[in-house]
N, CA, C and O atoms as a MOPAC input file, in Angstrom:
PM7 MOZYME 1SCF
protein

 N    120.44200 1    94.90600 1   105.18700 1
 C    120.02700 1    93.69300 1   104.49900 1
 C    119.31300 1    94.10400 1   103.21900 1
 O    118.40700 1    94.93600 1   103.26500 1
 N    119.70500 1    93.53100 1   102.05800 1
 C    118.92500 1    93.72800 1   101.12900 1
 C    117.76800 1    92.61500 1   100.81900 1
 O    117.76100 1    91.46700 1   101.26200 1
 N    116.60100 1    93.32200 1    99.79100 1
 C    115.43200 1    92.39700 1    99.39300 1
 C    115.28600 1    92.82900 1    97.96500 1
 O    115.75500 1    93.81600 1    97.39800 1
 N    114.47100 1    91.79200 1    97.48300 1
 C    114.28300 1    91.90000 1    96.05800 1
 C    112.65200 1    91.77300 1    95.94100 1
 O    112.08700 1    90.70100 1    96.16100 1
 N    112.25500 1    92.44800 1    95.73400 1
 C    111.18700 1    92.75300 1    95.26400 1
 C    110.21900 1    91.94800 1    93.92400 1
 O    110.53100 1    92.09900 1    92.74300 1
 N    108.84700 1    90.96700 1    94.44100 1
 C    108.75000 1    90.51100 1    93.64200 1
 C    108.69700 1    90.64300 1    91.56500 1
 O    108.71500 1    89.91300 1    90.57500 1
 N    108.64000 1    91.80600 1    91.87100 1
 C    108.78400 1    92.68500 1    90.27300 1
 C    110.19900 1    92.49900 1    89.77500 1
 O    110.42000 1    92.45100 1    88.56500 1
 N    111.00000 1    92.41200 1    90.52100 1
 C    112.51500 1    92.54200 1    90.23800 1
 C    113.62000 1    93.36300 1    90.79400 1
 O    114.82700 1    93.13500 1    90.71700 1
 N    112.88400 1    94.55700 1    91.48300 1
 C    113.35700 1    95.42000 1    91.77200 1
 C    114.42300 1    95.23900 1    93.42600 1
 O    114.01200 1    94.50700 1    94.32500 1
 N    115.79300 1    96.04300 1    93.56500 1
 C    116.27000 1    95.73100 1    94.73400 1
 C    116.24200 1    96.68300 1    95.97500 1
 O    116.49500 1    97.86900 1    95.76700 1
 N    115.99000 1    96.32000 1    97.09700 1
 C    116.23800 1    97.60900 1    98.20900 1
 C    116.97500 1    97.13800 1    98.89800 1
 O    117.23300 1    95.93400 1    98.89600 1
 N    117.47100 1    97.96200 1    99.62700 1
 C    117.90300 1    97.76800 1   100.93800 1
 C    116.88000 1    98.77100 1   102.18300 1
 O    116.47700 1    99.93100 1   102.09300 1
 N    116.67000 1    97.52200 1   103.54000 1
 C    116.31900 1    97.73600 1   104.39300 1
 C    117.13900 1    98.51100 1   105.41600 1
 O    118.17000 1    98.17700 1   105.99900 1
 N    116.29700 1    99.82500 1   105.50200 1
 C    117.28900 1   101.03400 1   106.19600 1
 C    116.98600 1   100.62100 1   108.11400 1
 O    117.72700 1   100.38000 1   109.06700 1
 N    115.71100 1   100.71300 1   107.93700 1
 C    115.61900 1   100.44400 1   109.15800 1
 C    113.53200 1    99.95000 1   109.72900 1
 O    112.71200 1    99.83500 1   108.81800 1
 N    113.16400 1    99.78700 1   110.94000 1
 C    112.12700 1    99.75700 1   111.21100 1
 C    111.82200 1   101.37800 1   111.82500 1
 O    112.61700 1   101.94200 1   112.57600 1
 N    110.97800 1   101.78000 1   111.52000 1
 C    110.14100 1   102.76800 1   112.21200 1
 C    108.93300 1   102.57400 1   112.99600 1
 O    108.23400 1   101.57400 1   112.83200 1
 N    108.55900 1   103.78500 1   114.11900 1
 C    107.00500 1   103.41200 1   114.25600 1
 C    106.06500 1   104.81100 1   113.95800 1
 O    106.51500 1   105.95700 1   113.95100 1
 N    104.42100 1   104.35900 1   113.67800 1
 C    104.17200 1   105.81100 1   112.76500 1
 C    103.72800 1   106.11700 1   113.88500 1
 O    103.06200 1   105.29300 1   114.51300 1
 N    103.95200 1   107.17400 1   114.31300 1
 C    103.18400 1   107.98900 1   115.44600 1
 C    101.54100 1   108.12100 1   115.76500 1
 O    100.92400 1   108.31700 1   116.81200 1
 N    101.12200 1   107.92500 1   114.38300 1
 C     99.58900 1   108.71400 1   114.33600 1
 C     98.74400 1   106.92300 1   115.04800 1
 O     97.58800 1   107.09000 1   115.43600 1
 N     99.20100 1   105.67000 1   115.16000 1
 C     98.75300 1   104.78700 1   115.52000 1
 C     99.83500 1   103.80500 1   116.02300 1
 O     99.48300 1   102.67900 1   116.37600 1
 N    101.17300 1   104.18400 1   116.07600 1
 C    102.23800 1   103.17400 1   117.10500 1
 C    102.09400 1   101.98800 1   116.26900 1
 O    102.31500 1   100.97700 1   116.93400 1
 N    101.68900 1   101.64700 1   114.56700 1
 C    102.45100 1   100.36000 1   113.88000 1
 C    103.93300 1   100.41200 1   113.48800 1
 O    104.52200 1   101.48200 1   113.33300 1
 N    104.50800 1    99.22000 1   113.33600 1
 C    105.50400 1    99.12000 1   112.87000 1
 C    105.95500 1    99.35200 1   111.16300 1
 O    105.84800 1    98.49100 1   110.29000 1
 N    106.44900 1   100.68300 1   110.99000 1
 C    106.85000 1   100.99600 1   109.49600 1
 C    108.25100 1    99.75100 1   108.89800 1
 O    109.23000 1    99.33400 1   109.51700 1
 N    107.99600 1    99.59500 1   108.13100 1
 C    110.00200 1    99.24800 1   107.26200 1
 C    109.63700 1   100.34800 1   106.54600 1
 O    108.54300 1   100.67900 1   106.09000 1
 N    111.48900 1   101.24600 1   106.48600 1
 C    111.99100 1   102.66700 1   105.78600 1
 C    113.02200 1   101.47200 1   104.94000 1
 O    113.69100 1   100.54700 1   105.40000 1
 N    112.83500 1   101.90400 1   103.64800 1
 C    113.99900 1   100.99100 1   102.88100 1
 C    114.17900 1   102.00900 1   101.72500 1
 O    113.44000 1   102.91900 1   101.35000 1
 N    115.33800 1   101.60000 1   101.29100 1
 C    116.05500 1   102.38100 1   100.17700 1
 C    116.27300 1   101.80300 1    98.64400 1
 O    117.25400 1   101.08300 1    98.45700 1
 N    115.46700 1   102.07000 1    97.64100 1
 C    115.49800 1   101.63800 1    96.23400 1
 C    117.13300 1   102.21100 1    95.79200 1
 O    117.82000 1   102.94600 1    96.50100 1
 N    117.56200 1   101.60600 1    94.31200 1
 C    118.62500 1   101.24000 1    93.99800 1
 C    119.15100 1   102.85900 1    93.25300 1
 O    120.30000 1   103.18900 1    92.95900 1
 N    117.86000 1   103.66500 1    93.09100 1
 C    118.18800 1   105.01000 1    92.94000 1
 C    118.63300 1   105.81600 1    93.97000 1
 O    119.22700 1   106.89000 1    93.87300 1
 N    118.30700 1   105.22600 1    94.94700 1
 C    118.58800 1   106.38200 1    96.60700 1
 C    117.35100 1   107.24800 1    97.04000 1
 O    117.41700 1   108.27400 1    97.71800 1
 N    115.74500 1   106.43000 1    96.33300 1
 C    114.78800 1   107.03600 1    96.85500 1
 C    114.28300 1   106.01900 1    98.06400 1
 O    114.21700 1   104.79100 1    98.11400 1
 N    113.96200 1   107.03300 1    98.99000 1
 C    113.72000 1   106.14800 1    99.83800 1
 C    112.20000 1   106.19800 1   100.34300 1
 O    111.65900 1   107.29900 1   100.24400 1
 N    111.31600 1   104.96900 1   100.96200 1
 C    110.25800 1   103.96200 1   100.87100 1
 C    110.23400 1   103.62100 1   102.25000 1
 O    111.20700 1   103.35100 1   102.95300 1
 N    108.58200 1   103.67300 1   102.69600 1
 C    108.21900 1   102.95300 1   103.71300 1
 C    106.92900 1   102.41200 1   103.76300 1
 O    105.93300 1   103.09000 1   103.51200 1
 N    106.88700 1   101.08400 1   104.10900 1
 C    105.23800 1   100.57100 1   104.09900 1
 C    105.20500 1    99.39000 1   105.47400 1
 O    106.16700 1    98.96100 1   106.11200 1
 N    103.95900 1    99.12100 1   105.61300 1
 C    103.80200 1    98.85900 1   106.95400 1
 C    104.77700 1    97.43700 1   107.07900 1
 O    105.07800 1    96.74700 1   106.10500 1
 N    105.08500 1    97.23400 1   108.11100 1
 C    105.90000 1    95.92000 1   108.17000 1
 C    104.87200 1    94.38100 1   107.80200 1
 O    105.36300 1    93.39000 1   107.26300 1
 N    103.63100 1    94.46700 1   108.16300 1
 C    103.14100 1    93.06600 1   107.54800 1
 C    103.00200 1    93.21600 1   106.19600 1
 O    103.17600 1    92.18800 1   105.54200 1
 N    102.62600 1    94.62700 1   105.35300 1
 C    102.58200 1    94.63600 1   104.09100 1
 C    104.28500 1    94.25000 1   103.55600 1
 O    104.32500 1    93.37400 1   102.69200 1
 N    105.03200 1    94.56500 1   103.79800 1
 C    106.29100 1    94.17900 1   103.51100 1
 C    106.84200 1    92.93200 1   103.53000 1
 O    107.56500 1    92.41800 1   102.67700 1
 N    106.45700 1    92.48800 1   104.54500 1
 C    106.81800 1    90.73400 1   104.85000 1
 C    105.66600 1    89.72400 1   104.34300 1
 O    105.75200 1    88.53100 1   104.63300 1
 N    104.57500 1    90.22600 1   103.57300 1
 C    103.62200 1    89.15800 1   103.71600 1
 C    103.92400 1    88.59500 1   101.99900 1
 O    104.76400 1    88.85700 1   101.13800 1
 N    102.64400 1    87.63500 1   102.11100 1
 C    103.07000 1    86.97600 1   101.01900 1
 C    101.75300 1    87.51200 1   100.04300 1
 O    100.72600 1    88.00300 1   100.51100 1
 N    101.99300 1    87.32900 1    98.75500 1
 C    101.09300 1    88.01900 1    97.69400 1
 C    100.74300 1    86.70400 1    96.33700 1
 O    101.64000 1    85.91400 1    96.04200 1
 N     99.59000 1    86.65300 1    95.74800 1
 C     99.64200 1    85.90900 1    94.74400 1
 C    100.39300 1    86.54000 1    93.80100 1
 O    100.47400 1    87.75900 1    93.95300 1
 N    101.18900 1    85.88500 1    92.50800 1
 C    101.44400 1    86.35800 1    91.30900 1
 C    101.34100 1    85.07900 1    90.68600 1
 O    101.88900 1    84.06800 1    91.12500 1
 N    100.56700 1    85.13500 1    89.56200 1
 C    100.65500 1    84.13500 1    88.10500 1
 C     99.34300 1    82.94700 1    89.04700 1
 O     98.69400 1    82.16800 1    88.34900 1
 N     99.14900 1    82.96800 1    90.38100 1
 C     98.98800 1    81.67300 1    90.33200 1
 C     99.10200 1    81.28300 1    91.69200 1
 O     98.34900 1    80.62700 1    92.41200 1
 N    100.62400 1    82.03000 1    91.97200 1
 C    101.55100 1    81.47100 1    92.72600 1
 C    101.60800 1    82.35400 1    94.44500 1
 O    101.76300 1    83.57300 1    94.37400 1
 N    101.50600 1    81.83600 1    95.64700 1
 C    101.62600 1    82.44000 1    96.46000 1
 C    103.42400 1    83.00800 1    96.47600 1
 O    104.26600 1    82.13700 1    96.25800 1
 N    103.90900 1    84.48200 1    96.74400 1
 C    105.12200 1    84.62300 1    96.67500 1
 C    105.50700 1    85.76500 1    97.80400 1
 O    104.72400 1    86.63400 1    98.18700 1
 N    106.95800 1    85.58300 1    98.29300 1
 C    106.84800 1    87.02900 1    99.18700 1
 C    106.86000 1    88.02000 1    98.38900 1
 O    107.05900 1    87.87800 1    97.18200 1
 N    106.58900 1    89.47500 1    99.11200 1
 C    106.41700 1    90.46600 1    97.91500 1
 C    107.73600 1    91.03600 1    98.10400 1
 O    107.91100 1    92.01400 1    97.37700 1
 N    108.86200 1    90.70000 1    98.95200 1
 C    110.38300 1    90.99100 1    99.25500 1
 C    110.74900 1    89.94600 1   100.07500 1
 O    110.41400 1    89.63700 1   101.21900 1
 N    112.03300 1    89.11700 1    98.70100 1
 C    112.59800 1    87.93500 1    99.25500 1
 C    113.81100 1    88.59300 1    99.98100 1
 O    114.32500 1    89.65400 1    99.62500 1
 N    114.22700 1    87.79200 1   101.09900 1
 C    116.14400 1    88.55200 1   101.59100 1
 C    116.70300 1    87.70600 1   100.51700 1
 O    116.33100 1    86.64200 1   100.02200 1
 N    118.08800 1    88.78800 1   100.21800 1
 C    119.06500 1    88.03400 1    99.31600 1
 C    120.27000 1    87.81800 1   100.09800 1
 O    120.79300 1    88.50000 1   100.98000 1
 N    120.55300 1    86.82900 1    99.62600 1
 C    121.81800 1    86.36500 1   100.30300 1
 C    123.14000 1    87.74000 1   100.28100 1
 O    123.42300 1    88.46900 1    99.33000 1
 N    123.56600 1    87.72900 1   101.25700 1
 C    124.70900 1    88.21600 1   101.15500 1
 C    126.41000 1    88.03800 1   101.07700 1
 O    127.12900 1    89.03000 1   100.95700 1

């Protein structure tokens, strides 16, 4: 599944992980260069102000 990133930017979601050192749930996702990214799953799904505006910080894009 891909997301777009409120900046503009696109990934695709590789997969969920969990970090060992405390058993949270990682997202591993892949930027449009082929570097690949992981941050905690509520930081990923949550929502963030910009301008004003409450927004996700990675919308899904249609496929």
């Amino acid at each position: 599944m891909r997301f777009q990133h409120y900046k503009g930017g696109i990934y695709e979601l590789v997969c969920e992980a969990t970090l060992e050192s405390d058993l949270s749930t990682m997202i591993v996702y892949r930027a449009a260069n082929g570097s690949i990214w992981c941050r905690p799953r509520e930081v990923f799904f949550e929502m963030i102000e910009v301008d004003g505006k409450q927004v996700q910080r990675f919308t899904p894009m249609e496929e």
